[in-house]
N, CA, C and O atoms as a GROMACS GRO file, in nm:
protein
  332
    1UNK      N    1  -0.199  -0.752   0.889
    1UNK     CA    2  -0.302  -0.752   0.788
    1UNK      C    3  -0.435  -0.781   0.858
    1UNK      O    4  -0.447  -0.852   0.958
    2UNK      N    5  -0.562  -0.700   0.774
    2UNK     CA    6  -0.668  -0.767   0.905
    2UNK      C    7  -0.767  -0.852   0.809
    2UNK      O    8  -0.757  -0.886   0.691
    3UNK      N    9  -0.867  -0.872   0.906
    3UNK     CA   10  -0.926  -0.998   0.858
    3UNK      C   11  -1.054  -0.959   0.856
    3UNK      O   12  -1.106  -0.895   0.947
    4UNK      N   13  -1.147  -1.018   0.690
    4UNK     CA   14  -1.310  -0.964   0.736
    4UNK      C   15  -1.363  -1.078   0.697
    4UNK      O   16  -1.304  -1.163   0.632
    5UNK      N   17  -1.493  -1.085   0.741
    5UNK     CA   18  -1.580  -1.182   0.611
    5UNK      C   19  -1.580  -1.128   0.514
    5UNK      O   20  -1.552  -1.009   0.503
    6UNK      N   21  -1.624  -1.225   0.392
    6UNK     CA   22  -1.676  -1.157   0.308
    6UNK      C   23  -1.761  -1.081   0.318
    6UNK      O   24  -1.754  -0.966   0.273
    7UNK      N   25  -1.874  -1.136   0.388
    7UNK     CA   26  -2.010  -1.089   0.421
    7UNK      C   27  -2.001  -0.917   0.475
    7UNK      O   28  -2.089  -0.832   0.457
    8UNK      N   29  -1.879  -0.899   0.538
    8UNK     CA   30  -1.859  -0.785   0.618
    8UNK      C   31  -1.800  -0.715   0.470
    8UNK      O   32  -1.862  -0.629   0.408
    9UNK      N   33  -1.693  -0.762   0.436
    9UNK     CA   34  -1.641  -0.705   0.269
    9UNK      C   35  -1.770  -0.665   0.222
    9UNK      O   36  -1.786  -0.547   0.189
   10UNK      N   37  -1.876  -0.757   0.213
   10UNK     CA   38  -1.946  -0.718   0.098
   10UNK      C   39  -2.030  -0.565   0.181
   10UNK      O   40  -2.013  -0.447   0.152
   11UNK      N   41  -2.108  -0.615   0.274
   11UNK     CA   42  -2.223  -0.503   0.367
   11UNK      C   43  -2.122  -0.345   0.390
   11UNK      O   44  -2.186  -0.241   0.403
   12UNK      N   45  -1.984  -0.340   0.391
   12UNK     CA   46  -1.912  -0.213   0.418
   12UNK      C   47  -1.812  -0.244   0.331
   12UNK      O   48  -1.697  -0.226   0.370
   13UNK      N   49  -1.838  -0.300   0.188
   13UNK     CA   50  -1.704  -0.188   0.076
   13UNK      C   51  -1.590  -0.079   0.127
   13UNK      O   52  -1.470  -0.085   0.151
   14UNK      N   53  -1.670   0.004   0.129
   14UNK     CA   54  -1.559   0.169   0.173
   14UNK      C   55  -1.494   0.112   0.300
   14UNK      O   56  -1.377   0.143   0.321
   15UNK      N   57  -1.558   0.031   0.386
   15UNK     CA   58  -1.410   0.023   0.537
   15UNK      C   59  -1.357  -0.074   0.441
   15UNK      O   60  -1.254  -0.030   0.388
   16UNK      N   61  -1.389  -0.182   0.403
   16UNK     CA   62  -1.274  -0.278   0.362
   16UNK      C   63  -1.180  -0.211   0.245
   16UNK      O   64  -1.065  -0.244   0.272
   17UNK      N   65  -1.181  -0.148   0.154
   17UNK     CA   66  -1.122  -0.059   0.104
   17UNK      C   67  -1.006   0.045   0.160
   17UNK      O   68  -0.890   0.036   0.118
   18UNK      N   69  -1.041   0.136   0.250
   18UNK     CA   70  -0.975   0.176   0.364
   18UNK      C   71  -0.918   0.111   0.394
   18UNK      O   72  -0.801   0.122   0.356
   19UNK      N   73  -0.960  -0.029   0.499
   19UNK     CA   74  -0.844  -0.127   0.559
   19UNK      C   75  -0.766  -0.156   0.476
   19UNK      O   76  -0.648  -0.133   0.506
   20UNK      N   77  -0.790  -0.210   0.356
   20UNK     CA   78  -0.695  -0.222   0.252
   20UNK      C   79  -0.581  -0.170   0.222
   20UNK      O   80  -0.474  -0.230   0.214
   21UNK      N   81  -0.608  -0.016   0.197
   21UNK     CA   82  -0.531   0.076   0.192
   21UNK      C   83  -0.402   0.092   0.283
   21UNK      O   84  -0.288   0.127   0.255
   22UNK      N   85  -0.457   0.055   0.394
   22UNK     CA   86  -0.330   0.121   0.515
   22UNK      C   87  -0.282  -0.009   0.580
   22UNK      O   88  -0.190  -0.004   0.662
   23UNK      N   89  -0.358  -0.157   0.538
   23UNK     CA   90  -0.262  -0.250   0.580
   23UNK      C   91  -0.304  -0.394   0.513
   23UNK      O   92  -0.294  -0.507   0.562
   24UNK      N   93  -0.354  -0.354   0.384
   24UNK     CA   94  -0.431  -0.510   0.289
   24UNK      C   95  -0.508  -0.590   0.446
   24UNK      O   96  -0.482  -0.584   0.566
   25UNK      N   97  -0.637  -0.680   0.342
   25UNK     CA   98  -0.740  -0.766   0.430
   25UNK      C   99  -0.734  -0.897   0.310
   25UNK      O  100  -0.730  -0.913   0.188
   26UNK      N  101  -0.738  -0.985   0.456
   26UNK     CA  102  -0.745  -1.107   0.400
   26UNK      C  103  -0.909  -1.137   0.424
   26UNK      O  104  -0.958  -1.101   0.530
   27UNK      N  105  -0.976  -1.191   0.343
   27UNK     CA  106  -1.128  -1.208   0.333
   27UNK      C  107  -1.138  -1.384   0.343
   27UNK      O  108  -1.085  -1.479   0.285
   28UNK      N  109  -1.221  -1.370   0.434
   28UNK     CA  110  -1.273  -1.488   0.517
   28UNK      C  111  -1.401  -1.566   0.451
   28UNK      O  112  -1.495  -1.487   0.446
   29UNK      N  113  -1.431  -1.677   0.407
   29UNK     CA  114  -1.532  -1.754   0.372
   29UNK      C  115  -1.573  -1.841   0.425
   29UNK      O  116  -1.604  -1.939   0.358
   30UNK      N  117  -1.598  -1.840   0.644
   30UNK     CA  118  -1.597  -1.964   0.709
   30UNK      C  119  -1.451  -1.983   0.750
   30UNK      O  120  -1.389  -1.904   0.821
   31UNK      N  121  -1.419  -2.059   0.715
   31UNK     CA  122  -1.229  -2.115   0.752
   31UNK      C  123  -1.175  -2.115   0.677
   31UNK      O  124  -1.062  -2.159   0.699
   32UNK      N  125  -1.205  -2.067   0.525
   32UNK     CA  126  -1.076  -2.050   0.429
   32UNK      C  127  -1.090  -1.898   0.396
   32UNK      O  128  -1.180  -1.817   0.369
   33UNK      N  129  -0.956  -1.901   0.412
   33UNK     CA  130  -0.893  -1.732   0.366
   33UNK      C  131  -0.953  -1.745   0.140
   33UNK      O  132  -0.916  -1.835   0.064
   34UNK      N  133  -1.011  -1.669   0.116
   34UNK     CA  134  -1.131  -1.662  -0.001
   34UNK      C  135  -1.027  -1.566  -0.093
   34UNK      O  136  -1.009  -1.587  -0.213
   35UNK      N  137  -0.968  -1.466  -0.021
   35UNK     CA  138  -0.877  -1.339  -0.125
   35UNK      C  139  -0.812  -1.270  -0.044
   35UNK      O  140  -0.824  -1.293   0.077
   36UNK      N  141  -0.716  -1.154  -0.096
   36UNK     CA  142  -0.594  -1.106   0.018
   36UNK      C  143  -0.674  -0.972  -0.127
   36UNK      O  144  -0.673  -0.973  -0.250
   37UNK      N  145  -0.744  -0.859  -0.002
   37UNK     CA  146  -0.712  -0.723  -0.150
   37UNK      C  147  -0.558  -0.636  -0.057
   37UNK      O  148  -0.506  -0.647   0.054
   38UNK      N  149  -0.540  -0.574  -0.151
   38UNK     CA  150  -0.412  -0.475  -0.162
   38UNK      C  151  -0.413  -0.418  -0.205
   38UNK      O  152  -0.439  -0.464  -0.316
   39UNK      N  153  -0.392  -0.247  -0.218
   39UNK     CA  154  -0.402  -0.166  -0.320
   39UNK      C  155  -0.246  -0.175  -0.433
   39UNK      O  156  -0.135  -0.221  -0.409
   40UNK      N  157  -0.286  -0.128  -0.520
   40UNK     CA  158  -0.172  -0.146  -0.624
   40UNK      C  159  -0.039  -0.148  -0.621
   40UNK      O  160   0.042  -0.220  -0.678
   41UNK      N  161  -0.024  -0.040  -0.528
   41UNK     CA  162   0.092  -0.023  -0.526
   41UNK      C  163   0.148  -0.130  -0.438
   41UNK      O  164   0.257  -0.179  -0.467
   42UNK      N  165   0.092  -0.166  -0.348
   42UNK     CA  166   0.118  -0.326  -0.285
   42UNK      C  167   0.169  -0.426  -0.336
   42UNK      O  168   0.265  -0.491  -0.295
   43UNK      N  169   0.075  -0.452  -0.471
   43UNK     CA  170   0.092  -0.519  -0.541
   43UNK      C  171   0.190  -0.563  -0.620
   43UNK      O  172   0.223  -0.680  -0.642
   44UNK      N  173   0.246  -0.437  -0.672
   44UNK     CA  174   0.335  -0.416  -0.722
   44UNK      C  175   0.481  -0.434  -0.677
   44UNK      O  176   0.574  -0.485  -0.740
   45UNK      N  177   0.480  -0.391  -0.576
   45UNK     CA  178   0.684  -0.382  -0.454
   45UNK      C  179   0.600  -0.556  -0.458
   45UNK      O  180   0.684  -0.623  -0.517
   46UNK      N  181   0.498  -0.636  -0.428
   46UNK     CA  182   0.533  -0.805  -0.409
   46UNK      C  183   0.574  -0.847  -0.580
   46UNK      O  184   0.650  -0.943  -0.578
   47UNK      N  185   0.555  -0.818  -0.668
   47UNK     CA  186   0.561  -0.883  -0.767
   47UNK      C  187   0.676  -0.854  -0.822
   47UNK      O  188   0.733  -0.933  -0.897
   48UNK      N  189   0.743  -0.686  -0.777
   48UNK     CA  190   0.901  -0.670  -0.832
   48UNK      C  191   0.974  -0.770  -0.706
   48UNK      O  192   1.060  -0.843  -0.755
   49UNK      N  193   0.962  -0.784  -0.599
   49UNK     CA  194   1.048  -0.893  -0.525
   49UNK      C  195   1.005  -1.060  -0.521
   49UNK      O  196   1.042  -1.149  -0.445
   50UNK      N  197   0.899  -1.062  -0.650
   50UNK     CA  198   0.910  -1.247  -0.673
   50UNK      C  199   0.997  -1.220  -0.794
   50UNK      O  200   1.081  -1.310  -0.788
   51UNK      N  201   1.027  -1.138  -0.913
   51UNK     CA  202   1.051  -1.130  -1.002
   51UNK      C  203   1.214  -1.076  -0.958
   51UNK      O  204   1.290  -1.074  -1.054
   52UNK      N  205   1.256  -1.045  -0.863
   52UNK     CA  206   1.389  -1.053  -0.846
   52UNK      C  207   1.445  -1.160  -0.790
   52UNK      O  208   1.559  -1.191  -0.823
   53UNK      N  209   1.386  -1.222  -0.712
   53UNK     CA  210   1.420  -1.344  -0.641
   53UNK      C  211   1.422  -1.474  -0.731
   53UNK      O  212   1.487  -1.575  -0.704
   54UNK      N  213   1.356  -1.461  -0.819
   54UNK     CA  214   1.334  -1.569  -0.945
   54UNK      C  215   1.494  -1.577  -0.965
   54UNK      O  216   1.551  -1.643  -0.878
   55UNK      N  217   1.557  -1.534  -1.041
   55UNK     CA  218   1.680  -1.591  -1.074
   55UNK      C  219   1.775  -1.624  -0.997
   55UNK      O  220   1.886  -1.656  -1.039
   56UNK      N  221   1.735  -1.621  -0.855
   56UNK     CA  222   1.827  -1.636  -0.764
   56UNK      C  223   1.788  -1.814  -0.736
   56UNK      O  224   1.868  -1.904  -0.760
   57UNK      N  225   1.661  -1.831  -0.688
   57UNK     CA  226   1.609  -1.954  -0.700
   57UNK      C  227   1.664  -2.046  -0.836
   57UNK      O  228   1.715  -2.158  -0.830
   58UNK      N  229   1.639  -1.968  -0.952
   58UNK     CA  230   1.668  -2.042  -1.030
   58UNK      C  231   1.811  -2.130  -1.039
   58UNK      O  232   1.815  -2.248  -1.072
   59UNK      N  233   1.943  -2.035  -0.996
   59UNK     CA  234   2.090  -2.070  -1.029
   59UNK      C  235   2.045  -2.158  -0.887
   59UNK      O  236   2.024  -2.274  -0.924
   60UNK      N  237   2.022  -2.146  -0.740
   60UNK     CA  238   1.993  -2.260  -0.635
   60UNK      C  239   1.982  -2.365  -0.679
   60UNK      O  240   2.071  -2.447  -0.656
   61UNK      N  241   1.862  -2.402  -0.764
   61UNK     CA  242   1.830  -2.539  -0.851
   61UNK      C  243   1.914  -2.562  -0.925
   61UNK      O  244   1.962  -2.675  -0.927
   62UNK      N  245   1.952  -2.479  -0.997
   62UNK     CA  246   2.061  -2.523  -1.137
   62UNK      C  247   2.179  -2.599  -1.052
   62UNK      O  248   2.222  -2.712  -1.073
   63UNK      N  249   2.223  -2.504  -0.946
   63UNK     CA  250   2.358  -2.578  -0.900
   63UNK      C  251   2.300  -2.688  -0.783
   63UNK      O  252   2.389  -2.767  -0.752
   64UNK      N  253   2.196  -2.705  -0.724
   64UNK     CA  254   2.178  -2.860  -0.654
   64UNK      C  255   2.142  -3.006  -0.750
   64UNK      O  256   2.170  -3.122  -0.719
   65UNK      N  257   2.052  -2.945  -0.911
   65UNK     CA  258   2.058  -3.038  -0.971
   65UNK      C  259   2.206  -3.074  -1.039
   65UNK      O  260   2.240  -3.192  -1.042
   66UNK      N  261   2.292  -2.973  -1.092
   66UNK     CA  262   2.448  -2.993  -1.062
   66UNK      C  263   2.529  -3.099  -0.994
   66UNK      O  264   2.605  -3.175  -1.053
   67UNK      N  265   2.512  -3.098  -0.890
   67UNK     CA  266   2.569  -3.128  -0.762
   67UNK      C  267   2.508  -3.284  -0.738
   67UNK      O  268   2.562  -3.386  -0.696
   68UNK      N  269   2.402  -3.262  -0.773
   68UNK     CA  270   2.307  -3.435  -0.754
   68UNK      C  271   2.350  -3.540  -0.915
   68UNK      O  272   2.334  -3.661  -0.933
   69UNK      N  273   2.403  -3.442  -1.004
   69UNK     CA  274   2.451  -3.531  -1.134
   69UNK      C  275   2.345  -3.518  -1.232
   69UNK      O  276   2.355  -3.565  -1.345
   70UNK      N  277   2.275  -3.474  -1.201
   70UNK     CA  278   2.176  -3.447  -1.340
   70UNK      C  279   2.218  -3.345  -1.424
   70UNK      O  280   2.254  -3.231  -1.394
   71UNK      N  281   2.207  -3.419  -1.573
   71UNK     CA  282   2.246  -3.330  -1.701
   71UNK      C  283   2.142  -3.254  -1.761
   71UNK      O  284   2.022  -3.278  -1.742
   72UNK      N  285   2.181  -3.171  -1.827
   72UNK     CA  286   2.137  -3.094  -1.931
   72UNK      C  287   1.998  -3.174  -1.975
   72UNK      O  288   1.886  -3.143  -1.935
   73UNK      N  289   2.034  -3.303  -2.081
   73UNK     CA  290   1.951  -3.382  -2.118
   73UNK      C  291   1.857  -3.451  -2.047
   73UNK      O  292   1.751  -3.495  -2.091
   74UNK      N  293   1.910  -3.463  -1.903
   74UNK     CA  294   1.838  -3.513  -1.812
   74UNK      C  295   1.695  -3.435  -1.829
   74UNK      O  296   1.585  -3.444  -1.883
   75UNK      N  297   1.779  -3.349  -1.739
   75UNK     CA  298   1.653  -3.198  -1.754
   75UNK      C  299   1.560  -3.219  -1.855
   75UNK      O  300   1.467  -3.292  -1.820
   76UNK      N  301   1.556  -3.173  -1.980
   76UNK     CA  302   1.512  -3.200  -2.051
   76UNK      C  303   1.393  -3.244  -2.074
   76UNK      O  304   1.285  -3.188  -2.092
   77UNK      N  305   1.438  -3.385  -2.072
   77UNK     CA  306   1.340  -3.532  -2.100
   77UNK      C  307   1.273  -3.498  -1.938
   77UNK      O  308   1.151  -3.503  -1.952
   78UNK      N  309   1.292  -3.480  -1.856
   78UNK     CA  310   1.187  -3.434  -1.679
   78UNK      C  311   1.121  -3.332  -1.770
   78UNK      O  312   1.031  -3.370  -1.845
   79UNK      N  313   1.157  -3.208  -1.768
   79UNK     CA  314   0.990  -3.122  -1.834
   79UNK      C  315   0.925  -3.173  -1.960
   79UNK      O  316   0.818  -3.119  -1.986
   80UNK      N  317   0.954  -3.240  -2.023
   80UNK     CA  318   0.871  -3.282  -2.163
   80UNK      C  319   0.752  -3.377  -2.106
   80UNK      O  320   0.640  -3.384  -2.157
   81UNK      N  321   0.804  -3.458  -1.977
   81UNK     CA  322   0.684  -3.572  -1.924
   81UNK      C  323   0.593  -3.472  -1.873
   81UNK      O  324   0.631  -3.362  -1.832
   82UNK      N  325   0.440  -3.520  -1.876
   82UNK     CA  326   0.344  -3.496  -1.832
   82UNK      C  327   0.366  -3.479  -1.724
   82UNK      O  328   0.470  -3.526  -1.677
   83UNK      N  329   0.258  -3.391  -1.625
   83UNK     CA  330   0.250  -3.421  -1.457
   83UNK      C  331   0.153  -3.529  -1.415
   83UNK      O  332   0.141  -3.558  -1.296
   0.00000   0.00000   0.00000
């Protein structure tokens, strides 16, 4: 993936666009990474493989909180508390 400033994002649109296209850019603000663009279809194959992997994660947890003795009710009363 490559890397621009913003500043460079902003002064050449059409290359960062391009770069985008053929391998997504992560956009630079100083030392923090600011945005990742991707064109859609990018977007898309990442969000069908968080959305498949979700239930896999999910039964992981189900069966270690299982395994550690926490109930149903347990559960429960943990998401109803505030963070």
């Amino acid at each position: 993936m490559r890397s621009m400033t913003v500043k460079e994002a902003r002064d050449s649109f059409d290359r960062m666009l391009e770069a985008a296209r053929r391998e997504g850019v992560v956009l630079r603000d100083g030392r923090i990474d600011a945005a990742v663009v991707v064109f859609p279809e990018e977007y898309a194959r990442l969000r069908q493989g968080r959305a498949e992997r979700l239930p896999k994660a999910m039964d992981k947890i189900a069966a270690e909180a299982t395994t550690s003795g926490l109930t149903e009710e347990e559960l429960v009363e943990l998401l109803k508390q505030p963070d």
